[in-house]
C-alpha positions in Angstrom: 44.6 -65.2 -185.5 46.5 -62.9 -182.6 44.6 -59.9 -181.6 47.2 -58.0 -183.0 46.5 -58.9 -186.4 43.5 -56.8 -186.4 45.9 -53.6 -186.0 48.1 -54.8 -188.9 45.8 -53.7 -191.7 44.8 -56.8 -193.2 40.7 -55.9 -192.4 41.4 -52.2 -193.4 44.1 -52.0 -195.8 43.9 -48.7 -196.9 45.4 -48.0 -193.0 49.1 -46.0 -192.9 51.9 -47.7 -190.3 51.8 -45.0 -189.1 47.5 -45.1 -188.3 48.6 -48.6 -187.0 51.3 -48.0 -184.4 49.1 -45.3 -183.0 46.0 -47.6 -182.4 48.3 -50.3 -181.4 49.6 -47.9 -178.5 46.2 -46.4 -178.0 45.0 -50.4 -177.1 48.3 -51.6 -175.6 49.1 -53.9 -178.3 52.9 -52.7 -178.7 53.4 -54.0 -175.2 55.1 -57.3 -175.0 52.5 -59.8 -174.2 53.1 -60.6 -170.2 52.5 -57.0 -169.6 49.3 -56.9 -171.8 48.0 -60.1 -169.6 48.8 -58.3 -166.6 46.9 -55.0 -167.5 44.2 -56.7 -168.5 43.9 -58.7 -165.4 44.2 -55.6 -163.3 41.5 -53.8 -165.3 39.2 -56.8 -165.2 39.1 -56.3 -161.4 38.3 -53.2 -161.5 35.0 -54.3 -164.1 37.1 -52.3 -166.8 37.2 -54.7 -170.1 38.8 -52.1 -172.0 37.7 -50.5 -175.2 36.1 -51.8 -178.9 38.1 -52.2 -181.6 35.0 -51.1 -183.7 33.4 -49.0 -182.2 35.2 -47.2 -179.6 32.9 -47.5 -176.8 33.6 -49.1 -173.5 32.8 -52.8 -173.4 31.2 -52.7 -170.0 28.7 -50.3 -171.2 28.2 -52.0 -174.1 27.5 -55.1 -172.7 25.8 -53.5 -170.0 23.3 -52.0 -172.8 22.7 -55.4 -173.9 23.0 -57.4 -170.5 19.0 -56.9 -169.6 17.4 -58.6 -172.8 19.1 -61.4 -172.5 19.4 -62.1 -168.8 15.4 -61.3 -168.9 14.8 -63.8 -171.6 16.6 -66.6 -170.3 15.3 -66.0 -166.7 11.6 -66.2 -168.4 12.4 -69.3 -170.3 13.8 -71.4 -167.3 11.5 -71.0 -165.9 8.8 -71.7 -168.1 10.9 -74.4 -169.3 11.1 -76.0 -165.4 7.3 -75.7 -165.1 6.1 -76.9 -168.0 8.9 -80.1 -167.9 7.8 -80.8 -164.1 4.0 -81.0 -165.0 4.7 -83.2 -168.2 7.3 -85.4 -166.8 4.8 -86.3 -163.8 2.5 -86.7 -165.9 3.6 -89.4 -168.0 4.8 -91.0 -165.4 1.8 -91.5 -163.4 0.3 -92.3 -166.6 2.6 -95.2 -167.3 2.8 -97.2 -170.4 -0.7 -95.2 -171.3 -1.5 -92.5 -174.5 -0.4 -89.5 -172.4 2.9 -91.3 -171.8 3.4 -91.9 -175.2 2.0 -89.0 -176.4 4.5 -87.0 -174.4 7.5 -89.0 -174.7 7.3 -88.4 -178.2 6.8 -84.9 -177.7 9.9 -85.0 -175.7 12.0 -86.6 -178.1 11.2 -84.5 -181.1 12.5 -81.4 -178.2 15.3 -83.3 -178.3 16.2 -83.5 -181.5 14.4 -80.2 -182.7 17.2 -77.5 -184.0 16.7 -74.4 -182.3 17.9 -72.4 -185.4 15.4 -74.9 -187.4 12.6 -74.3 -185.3 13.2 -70.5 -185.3 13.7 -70.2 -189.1 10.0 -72.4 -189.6 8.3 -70.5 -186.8 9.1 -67.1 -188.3 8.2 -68.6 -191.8 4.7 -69.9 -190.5 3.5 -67.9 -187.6 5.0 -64.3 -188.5 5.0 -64.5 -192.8 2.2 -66.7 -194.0 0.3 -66.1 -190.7 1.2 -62.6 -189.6 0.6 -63.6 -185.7 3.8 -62.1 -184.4 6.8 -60.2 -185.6 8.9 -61.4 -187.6 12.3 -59.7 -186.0 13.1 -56.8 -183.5 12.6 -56.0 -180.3 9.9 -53.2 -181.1 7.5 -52.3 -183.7 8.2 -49.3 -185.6 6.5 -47.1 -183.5 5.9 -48.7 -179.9 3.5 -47.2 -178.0 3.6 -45.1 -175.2 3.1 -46.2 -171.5 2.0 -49.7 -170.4 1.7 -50.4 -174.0 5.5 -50.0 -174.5 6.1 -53.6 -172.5 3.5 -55.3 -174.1 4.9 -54.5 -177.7 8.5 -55.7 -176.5 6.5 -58.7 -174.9 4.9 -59.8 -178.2 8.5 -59.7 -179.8 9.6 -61.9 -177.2 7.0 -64.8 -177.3 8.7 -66.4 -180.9 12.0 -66.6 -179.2 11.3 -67.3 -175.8 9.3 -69.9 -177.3 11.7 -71.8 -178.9 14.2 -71.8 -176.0 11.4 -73.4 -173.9 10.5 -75.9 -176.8 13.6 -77.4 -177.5 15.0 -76.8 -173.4 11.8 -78.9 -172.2 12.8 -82.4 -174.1 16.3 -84.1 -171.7 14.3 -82.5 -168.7 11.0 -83.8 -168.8 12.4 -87.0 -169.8 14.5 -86.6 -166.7 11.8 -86.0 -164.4 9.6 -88.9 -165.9 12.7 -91.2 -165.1 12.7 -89.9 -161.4 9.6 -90.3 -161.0 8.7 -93.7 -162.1 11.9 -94.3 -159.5 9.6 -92.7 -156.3 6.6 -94.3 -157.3 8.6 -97.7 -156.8 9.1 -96.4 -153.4 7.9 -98.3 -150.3 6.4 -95.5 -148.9 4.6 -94.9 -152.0 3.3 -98.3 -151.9 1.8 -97.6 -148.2 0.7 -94.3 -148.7 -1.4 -95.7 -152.0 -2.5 -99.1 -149.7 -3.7 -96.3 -147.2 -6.1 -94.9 -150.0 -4.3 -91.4 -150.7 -5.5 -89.5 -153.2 -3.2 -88.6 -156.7 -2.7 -84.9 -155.9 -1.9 -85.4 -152.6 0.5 -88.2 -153.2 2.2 -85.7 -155.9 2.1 -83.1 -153.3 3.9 -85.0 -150.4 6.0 -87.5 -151.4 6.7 -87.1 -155.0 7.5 -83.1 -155.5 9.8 -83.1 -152.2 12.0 -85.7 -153.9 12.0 -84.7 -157.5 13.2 -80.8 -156.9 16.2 -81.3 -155.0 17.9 -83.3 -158.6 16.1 -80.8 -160.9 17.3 -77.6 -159.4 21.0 -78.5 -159.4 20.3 -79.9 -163.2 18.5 -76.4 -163.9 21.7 -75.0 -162.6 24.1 -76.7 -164.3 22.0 -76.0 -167.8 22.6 -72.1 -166.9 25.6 -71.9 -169.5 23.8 -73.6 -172.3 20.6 -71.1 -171.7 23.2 -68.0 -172.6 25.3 -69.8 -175.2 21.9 -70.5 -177.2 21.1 -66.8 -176.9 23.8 -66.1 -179.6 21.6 -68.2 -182.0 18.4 -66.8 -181.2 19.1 -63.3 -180.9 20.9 -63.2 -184.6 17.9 -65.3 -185.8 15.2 -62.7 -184.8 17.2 -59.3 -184.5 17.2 -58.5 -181.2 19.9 -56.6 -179.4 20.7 -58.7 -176.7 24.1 -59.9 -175.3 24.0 -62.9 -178.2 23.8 -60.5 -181.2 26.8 -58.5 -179.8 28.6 -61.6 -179.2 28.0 -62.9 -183.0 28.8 -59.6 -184.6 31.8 -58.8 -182.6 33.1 -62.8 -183.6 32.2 -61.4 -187.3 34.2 -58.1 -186.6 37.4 -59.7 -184.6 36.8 -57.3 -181.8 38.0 -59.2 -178.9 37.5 -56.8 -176.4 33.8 -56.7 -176.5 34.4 -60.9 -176.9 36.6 -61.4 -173.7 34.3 -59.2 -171.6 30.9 -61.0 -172.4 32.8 -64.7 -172.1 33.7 -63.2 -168.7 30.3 -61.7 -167.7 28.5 -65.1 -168.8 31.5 -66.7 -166.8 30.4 -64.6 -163.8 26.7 -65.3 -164.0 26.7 -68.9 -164.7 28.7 -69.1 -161.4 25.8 -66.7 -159.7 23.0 -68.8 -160.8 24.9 -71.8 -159.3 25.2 -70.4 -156.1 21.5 -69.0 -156.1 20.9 -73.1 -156.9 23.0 -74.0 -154.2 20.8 -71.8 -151.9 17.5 -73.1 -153.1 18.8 -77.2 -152.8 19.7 -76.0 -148.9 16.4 -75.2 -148.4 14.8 -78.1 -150.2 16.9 -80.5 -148.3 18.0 -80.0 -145.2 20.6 -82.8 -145.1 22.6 -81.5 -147.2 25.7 -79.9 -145.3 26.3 -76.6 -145.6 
C-alpha cells in the first residue's frame, strides 16, 4: 500500500477531504514523488526522519526514547551469548566423541531449532505464571523502587528476555566453535605442544583461543542485524518499550515515518558494530592489512 493511502481515509473514514489535503500538505504527500524522495534524503542527513503519522511526535525522539533498551539488551546478550558458546564449543571439542560432547551438541541443536517466540511464550507460562520467579511483562514493577533498587527491578525484567536471545543465539555458534576447534587440535603444532607435555589450560590459552577469536568476532559481527531484527519479537512478547515494540506497532498502525527512521538507525548500527568488529579482528591478528 503507498504511504499515501494512509491520508486517503480508508483507516479513518469519518475524515473530510478537506482534513485530508491539509495533513497531506502538513507531511508533504501532495508533492510529486521525486521531490518527496529528495526532501527526505535532505532531512535524513540532517538526523530529521520527519514526523508520526499517529502520534505526532518526532521520530528521532521517538526512537531515541526507545533506542537504549534495546541497544542495552542486545549488547548484554552478545555477549553473554559469545561467552557461554566459546566455553561450550571448547568444551565439547576437547571432550571428543565423549558425554559432554554429546551432551552439548544436543543442547546445541535443540538452540537451533528452538523458536524464540515458542520459548518466550513457555518461559513466561512456567517461570513467571505457574512459578512466579519473574515477571511476566514490562519493563518495571508497578511501583519500582527508589535508588539502586530502580536498576535492579528493570534488571529482573530483563533476565526472561535476555535469556531467550542467548538461548536460542548460542546453538549455530557453539556448533561453530566446536568445528574450529576440533580443526586446531589437528594442528601440527598442537601435536608438539601435547608431545612436549603441556597442560589443557595452557594449550587452550596459547594456541587454541588466538586462532578461534579472529573467525568468531567477524561471525559475531555479521549476526549484529539478526540480534535487532529478533528484538521486534521479543519486545512485543514481554511488553517492553524498546525500539522492537515501536517497530511492530508502527507496522500495525502504517506509520511509515517512525518505520523508515528505525530501518535506517538499525541500518546505521549494524554498520557501527561492523566496524567496531573490524577494529577488534586488527588487533587479534596482526596480518590482516589494514
Amino acid at each position: 500500500m503507498a504511504p499515501n493511502s494512509f491520508m486517503s481515509g480508508e483507516l479513518n473514514p469519518n475524515m473530510t477531504p478537506e482534513a485530508i489535503a491539509q495533513l497531506k500538505a502538513i507531511y508533504g504527500l501532495d508533492k510529486p514523488l521525486w521531490t518527496q524522495y529528495f526532501d527526505w534524503v535532505l532531512n535524513l542527513s540532517q538526523l530529521n526522519f520527519g514526523i508520526s503519522f499517529v502520534s505526532g511526535q518526532q521520530v528521532s525522539a521517538a526512537v531515541a526514547d526507545r533506542l537504549p533498551v534495546t541497544l542495552w539488551m542486545n549488547i548484554i546478550a552478545l555477549f553473554v551469548t559469545f561467552v557461554v558458546s566459546l566455553w561450550m564449543g571448547i568444551k565439547a571439542a576437547m571432550a571428543y566423541e565423549k558425554k559432554m560432547d554429546h551432551l552439548i551438541t544436543q543442547i546445541s541443536l535443540l538452540s537451533f531449532a528452538m523458536p524464540s517466540y515458542y520459548l518466550a511464550l513457555v518461559l513466561m507460562m512456567v517461570l513467571s505464571v505457574m512459578l512466579g520467579w519473574f515477571p511476566i511483562a514490562g519493563l518495571h514493577s508497578l511501583e519500582p523502587p527508589l535508588g539502586f533498587g530502580y536498576y535492579i527491578d528493570m534488571a529482573w525484567h530483563l533476565v526472561l528476555p535476555i535469556g531467550v536471545m542467548v538461548f536460542v543465539g548460542v546453538g549455530s555458534l557453539v556448533l561453530y566453535i566446536r568445528s574450529l576447534t576440533l580443526e586446531i587440535l589437528k594442528s601440527d603444532y598442537v601435536y608438539f605442544a601435547r608431545a612436549r607435555g603441556i597442560k589443557e589450560r595452557q594449550l587452550i590459552r596459547y594456541f587454541i583461543l588466538p586462532n578461534l577469536l579472529p573467525p568468531i568476532v567477524t561471525m559475531l559481527g555479521l549476526s549484529l542485524p539478526g540480534l535487532i531484527g529478533g528484538s521486534v519479537i521479543l519486545e512485543s512478547i514481554f511488553g517492553i518499550e524498546g525500539m522492537g515494540q515501536l517497530f511492530y506497532m508502527s507496522a500495525m498502525s502504517r506509520d511509515y515515518p517512525v518505520i523508515m527512521g528505525i530501518l535506517m538507525m538499525s541500518a546505521f548500527l549494524t554498520l557501527i558494530g561492523n566496524q567496531i568488529a573490524d577494529a577488534v579482528l586488527l588487533k587479534l591478528n596482526p596480518f590482516v592489512k589494514r
